[in-house]
N, CA, C and O atoms as CSV, one atom per row, in Angstrom:
chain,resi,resn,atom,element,x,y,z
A,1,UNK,N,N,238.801,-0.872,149.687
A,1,UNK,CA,C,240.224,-1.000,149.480
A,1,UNK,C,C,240.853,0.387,149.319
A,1,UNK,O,O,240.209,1.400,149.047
A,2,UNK,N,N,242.241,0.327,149.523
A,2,UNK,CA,C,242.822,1.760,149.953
A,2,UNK,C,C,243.452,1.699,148.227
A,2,UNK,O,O,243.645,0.798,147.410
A,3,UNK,N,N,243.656,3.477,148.254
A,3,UNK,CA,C,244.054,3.901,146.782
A,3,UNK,C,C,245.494,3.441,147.153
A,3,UNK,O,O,245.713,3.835,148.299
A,4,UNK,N,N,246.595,2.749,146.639
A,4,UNK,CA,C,247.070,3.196,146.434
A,4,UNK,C,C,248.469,3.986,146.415
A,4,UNK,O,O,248.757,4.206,145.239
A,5,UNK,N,N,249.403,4.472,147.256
A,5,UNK,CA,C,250.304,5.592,147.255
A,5,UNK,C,C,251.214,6.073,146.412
A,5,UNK,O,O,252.315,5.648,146.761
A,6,UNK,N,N,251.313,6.952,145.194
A,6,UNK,CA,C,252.201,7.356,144.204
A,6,UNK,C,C,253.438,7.853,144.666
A,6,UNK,O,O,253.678,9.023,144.366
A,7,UNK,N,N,254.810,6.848,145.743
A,7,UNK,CA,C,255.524,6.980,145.672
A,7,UNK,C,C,256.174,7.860,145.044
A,7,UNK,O,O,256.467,8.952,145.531
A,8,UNK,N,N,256.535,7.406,143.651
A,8,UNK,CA,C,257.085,8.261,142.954
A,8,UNK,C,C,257.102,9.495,142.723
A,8,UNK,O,O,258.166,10.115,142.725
A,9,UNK,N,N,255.718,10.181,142.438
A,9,UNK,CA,C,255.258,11.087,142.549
A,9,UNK,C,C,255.511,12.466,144.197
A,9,UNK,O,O,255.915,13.629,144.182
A,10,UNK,N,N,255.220,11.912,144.925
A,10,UNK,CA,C,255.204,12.440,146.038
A,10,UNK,C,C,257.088,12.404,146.496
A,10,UNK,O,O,257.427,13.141,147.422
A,11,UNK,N,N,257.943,11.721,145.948
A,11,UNK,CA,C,259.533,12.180,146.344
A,11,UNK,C,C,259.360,13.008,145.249
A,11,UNK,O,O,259.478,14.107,145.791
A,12,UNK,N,N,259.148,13.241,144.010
A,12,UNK,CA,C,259.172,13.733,142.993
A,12,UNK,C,C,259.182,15.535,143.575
A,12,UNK,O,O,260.013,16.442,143.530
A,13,UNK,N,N,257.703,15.384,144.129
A,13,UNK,CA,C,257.464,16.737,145.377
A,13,UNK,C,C,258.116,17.108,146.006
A,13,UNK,O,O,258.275,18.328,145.969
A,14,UNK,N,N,258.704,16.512,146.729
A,14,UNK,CA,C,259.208,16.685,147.879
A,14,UNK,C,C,260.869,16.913,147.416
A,14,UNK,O,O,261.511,17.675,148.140
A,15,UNK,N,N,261.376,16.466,146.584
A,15,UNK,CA,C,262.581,17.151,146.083
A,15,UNK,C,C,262.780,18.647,145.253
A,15,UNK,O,O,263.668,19.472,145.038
A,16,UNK,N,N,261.505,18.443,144.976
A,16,UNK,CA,C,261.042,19.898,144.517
A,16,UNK,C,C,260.905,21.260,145.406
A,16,UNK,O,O,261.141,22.429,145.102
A,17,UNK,N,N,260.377,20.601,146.769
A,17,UNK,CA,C,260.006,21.900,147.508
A,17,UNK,C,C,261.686,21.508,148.299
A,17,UNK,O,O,262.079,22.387,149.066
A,18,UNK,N,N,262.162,20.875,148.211
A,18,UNK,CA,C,263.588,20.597,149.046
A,18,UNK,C,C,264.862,21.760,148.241
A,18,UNK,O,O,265.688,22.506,148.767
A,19,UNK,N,N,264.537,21.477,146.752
A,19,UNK,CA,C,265.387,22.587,146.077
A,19,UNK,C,C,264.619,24.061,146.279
A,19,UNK,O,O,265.382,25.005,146.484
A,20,UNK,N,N,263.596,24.271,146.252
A,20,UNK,CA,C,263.040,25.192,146.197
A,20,UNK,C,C,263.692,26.268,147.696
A,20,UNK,O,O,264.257,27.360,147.642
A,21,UNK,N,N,263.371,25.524,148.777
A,21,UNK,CA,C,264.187,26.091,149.863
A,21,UNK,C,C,265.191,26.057,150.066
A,21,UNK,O,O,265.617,26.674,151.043
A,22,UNK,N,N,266.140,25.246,149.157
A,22,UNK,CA,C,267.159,25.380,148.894
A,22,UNK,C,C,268.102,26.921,148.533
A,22,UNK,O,O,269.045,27.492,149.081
A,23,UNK,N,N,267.149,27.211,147.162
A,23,UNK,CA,C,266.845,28.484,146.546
A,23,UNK,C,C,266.776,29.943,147.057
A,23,UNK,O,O,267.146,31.094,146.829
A,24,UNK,N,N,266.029,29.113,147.938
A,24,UNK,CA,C,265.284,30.347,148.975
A,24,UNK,C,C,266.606,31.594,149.700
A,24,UNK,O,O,267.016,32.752,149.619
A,25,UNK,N,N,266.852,29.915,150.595
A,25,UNK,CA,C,268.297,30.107,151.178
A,25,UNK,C,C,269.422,30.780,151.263
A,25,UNK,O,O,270.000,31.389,152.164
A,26,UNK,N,N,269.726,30.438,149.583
A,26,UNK,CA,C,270.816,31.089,149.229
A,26,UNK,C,C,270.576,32.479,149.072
A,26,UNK,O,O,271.239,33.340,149.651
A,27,UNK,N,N,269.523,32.739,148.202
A,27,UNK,CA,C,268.711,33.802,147.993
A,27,UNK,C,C,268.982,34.946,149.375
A,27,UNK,O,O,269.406,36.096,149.264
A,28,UNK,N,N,268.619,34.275,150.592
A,28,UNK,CA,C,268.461,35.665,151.384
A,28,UNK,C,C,269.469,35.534,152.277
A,28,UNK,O,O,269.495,36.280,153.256
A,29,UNK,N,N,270.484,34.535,152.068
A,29,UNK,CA,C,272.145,34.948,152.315
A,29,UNK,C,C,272.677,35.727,151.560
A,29,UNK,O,O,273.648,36.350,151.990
A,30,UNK,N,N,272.289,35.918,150.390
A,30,UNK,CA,C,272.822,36.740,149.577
A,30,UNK,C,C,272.252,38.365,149.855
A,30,UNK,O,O,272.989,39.342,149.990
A,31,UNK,N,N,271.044,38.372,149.892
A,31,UNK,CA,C,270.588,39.432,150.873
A,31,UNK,C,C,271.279,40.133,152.324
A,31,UNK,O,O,271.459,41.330,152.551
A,32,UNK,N,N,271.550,39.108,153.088
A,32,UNK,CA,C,271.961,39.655,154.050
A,32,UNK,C,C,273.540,39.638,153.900
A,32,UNK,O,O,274.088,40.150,154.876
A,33,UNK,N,N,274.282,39.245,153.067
A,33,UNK,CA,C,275.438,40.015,153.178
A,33,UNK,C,C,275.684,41.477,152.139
A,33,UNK,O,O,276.608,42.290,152.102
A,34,UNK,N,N,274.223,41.343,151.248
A,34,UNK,CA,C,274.400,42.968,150.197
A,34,UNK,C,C,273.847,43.526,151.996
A,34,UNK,O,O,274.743,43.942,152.731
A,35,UNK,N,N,272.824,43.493,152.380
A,35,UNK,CA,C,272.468,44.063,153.791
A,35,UNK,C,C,273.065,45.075,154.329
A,35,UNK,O,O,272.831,46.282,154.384
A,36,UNK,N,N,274.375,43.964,154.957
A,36,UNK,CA,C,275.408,44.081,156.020
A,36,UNK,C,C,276.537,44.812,155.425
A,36,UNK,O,O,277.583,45.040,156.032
A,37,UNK,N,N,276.266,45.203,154.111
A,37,UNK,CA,C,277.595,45.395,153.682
A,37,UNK,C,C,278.931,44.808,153.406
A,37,UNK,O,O,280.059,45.286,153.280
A,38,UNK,N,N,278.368,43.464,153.347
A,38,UNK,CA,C,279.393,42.471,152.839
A,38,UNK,C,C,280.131,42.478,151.719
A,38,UNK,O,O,281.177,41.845,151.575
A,39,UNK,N,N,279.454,43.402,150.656
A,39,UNK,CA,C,279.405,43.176,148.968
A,39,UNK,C,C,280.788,44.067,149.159
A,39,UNK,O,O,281.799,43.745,148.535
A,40,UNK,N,N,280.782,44.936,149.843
A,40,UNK,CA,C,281.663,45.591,149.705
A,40,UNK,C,C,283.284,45.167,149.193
A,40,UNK,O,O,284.051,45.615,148.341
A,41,UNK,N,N,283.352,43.940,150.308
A,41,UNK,CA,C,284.217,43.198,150.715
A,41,UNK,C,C,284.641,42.612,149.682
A,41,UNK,O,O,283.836,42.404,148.774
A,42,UNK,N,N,286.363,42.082,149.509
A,42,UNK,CA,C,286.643,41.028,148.359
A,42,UNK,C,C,286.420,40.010,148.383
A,42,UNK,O,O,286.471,39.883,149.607
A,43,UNK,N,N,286.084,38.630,147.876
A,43,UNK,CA,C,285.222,37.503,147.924
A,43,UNK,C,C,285.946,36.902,148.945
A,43,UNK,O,O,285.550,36.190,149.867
A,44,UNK,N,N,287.345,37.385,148.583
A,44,UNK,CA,C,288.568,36.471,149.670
A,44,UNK,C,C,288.439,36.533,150.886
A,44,UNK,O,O,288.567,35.596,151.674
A,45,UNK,N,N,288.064,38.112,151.234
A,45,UNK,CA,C,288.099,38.907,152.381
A,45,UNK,C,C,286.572,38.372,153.180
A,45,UNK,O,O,286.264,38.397,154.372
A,46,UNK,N,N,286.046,38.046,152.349
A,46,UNK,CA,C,284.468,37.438,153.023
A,46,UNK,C,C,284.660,36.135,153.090
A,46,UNK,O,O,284.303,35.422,154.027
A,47,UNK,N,N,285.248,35.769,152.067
A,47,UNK,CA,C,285.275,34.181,152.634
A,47,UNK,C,C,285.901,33.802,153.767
A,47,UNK,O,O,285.394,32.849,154.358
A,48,UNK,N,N,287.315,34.521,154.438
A,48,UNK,CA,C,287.915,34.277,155.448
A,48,UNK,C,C,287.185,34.990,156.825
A,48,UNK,O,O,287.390,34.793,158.022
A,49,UNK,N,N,286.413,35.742,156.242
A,49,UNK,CA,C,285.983,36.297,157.611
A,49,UNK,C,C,284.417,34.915,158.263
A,49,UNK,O,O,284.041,34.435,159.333
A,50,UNK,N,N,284.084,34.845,157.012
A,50,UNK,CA,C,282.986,33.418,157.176
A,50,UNK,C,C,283.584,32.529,157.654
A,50,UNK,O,O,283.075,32.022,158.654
A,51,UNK,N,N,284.612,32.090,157.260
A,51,UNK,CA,C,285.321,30.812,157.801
A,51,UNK,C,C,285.713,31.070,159.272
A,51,UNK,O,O,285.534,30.032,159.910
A,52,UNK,N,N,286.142,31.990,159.978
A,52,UNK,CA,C,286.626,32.625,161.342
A,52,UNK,C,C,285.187,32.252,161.617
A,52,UNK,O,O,284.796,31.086,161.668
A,53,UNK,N,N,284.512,33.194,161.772
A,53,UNK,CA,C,283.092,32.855,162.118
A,53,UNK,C,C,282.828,31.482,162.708
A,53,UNK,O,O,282.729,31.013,163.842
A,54,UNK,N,N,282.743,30.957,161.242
A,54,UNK,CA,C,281.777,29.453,161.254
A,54,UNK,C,C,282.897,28.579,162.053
A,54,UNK,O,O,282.358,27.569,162.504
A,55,UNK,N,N,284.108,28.637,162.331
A,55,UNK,CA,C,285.152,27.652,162.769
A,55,UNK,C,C,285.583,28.275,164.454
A,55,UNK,O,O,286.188,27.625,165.306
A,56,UNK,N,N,285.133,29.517,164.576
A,56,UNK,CA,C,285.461,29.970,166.017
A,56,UNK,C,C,285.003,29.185,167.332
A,56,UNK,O,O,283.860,28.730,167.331
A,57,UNK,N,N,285.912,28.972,168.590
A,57,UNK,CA,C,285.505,28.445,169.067
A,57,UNK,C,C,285.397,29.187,170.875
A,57,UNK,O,O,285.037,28.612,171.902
A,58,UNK,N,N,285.920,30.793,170.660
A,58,UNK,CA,C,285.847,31.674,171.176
A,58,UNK,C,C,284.089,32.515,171.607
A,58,UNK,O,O,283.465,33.460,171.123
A,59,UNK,N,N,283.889,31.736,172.516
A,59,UNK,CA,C,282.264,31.835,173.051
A,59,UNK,C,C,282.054,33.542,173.040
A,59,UNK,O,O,281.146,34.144,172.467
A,60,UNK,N,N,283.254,34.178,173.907
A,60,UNK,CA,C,283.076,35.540,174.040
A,60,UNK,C,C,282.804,36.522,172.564
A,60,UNK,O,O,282.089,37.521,172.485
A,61,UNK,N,N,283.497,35.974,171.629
A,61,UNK,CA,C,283.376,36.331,169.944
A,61,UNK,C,C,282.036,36.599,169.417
A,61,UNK,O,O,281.333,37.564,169.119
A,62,UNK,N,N,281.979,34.958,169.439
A,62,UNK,CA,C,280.775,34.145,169.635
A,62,UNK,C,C,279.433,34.989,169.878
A,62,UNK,O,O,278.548,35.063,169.025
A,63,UNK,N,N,279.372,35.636,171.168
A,63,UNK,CA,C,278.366,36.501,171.801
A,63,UNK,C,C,278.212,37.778,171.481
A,63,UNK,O,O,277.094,38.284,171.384
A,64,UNK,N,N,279.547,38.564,171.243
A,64,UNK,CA,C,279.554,39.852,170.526
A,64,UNK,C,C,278.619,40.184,168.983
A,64,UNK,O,O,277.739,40.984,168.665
A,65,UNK,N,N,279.396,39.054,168.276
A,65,UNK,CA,C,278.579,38.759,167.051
A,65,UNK,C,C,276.944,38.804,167.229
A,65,UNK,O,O,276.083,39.603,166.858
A,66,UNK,N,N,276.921,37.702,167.890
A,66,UNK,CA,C,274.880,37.489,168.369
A,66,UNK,C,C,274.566,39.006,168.542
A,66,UNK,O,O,273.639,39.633,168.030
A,67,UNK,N,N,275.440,39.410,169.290
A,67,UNK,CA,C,274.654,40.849,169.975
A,67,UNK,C,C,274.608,41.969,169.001
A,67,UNK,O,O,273.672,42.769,168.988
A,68,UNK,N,N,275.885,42.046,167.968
A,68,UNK,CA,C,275.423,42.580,166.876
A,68,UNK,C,C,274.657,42.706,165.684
A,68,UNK,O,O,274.332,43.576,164.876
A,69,UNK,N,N,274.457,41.163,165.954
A,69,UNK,CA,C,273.264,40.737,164.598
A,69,UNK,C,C,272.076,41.288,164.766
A,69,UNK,O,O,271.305,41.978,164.098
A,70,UNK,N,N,272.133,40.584,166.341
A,70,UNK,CA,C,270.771,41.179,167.067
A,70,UNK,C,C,270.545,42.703,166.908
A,70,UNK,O,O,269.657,43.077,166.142
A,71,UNK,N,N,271.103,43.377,167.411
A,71,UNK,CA,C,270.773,44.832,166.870
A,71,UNK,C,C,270.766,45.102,165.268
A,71,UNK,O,O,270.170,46.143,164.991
A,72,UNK,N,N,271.164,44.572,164.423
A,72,UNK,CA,C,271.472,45.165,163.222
A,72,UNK,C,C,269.931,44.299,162.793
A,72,UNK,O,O,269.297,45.068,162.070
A,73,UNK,N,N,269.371,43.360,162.942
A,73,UNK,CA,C,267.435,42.651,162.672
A,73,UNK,C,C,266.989,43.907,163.672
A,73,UNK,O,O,266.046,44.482,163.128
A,74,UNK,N,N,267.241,44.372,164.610
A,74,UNK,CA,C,266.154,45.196,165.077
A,74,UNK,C,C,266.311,46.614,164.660
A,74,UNK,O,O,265.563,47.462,165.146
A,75,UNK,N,N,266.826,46.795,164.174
A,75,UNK,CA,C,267.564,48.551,163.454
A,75,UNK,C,C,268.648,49.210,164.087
A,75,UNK,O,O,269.245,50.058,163.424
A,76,UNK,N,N,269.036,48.960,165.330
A,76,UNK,CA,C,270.087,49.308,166.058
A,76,UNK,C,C,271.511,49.534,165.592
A,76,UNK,O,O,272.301,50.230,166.231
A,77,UNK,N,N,271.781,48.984,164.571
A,77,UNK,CA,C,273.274,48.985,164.039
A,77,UNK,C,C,273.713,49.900,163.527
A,77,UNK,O,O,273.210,50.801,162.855
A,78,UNK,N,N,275.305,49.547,164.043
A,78,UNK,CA,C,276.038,51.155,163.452
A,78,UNK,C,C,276.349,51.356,161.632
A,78,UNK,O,O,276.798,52.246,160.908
A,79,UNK,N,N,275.986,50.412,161.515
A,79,UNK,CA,C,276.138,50.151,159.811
A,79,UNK,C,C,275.639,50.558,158.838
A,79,UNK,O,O,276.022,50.500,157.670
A,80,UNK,N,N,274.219,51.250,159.551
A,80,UNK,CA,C,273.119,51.658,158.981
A,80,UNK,C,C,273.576,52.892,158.684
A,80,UNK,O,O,273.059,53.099,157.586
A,81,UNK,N,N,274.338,54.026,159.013
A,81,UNK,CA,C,275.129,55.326,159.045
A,81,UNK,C,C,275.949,55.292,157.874
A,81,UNK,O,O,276.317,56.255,157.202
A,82,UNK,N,N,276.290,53.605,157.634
A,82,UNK,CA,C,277.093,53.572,155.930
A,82,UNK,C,C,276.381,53.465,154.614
A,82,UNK,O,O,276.830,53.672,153.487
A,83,UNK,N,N,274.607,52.923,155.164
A,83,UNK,CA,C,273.958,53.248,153.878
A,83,UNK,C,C,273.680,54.736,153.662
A,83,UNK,O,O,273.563,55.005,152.466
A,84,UNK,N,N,273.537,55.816,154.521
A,84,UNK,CA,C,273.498,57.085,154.502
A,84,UNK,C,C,274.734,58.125,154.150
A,84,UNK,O,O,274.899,59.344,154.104
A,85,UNK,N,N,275.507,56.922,153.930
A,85,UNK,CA,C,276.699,57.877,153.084
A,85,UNK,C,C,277.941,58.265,154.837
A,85,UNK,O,O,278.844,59.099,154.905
A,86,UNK,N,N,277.722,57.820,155.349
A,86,UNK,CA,C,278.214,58.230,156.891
A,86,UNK,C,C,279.421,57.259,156.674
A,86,UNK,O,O,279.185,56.073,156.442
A,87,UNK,N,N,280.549,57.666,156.734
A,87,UNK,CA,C,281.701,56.284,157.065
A,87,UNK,C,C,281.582,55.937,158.641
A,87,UNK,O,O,281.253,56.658,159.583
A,88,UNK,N,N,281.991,54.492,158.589
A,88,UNK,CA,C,282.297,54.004,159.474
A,88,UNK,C,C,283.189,53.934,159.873
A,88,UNK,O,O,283.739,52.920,159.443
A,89,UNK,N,N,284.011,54.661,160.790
A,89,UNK,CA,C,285.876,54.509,161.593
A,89,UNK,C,C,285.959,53.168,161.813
A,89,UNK,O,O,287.136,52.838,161.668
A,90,UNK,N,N,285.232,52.181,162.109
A,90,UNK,CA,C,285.942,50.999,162.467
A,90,UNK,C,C,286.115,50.187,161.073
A,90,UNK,O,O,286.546,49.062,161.330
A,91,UNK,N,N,285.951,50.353,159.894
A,91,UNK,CA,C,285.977,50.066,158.624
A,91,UNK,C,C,287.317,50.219,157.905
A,91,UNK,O,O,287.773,51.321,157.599
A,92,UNK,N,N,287.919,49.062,157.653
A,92,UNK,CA,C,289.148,49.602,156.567
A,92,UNK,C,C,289.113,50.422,155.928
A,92,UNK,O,O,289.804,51.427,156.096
A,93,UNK,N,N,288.230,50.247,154.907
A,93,UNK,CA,C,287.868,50.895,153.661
A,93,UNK,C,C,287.567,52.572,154.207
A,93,UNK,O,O,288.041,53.553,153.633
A,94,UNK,N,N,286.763,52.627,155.318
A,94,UNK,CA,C,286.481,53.956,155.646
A,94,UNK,C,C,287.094,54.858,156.185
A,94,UNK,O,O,286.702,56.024,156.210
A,95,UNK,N,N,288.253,54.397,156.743
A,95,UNK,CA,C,289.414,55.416,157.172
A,95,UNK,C,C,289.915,56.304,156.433
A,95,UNK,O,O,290.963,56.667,156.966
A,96,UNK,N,N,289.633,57.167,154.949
A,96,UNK,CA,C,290.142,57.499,154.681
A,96,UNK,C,C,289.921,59.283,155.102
A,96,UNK,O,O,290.721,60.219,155.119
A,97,UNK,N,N,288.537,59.193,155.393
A,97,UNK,CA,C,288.033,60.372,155.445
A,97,UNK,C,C,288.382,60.558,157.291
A,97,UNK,O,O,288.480,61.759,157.543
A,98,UNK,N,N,288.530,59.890,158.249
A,98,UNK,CA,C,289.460,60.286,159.135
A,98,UNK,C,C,290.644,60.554,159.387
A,98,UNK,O,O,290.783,60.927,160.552
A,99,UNK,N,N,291.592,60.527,158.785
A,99,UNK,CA,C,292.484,60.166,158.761
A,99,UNK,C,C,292.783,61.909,158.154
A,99,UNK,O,O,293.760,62.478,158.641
A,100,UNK,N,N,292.010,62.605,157.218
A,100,UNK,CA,C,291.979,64.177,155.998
A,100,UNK,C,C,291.828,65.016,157.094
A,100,UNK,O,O,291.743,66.233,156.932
């Protein structure tokens, strides 16, 4: 005769490792916008730029983005020049030192 199955037990698990990656998740979104230089940004100013993003329906956008992500996971990005103290001209915030 078969044992058995502890139902209970085993959703018990499985909601566990469900929050857990849950966790995870957030965790290395939060990563990749300290990353990207998101933090910089005001919560407002990130939230609307997320929302453009996630609601765009502009394919060409769309593709630019990919292509920058893509370079910025493989090291390619121009962004990387702002952890080195380098401003970025295409940056609000960084215009100031072009501009002197």
């Amino acid at each position: 005769m078969r044992k058995p199955r502890e139902i209970d037990s085993e959703l018990k698990a499985l909601a566990d490792k469900a929050r857990t990656l849950k966790e995870r998740r957030v965790r290395q979104l939060g990563e990749l916008v300290i990353a990207t230089g998101g933090d910089a940004l005001e919560p407002d100013v990130l939230a609307g730029a997320l929302l453009d993003a996630a609601t765009s329906n502009d394919s060409a956008a769309q593709e630019g983005w990919r292509a920058r992500g893509t370079a910025f996971f493989q090291g390619k990005a121009s962004n990387q020049g702002r952890a080195r103290g380098k401003p970025d001209r295409n940056r609000p915030g960084d215009r100031s030192e072009a501009s002197a």
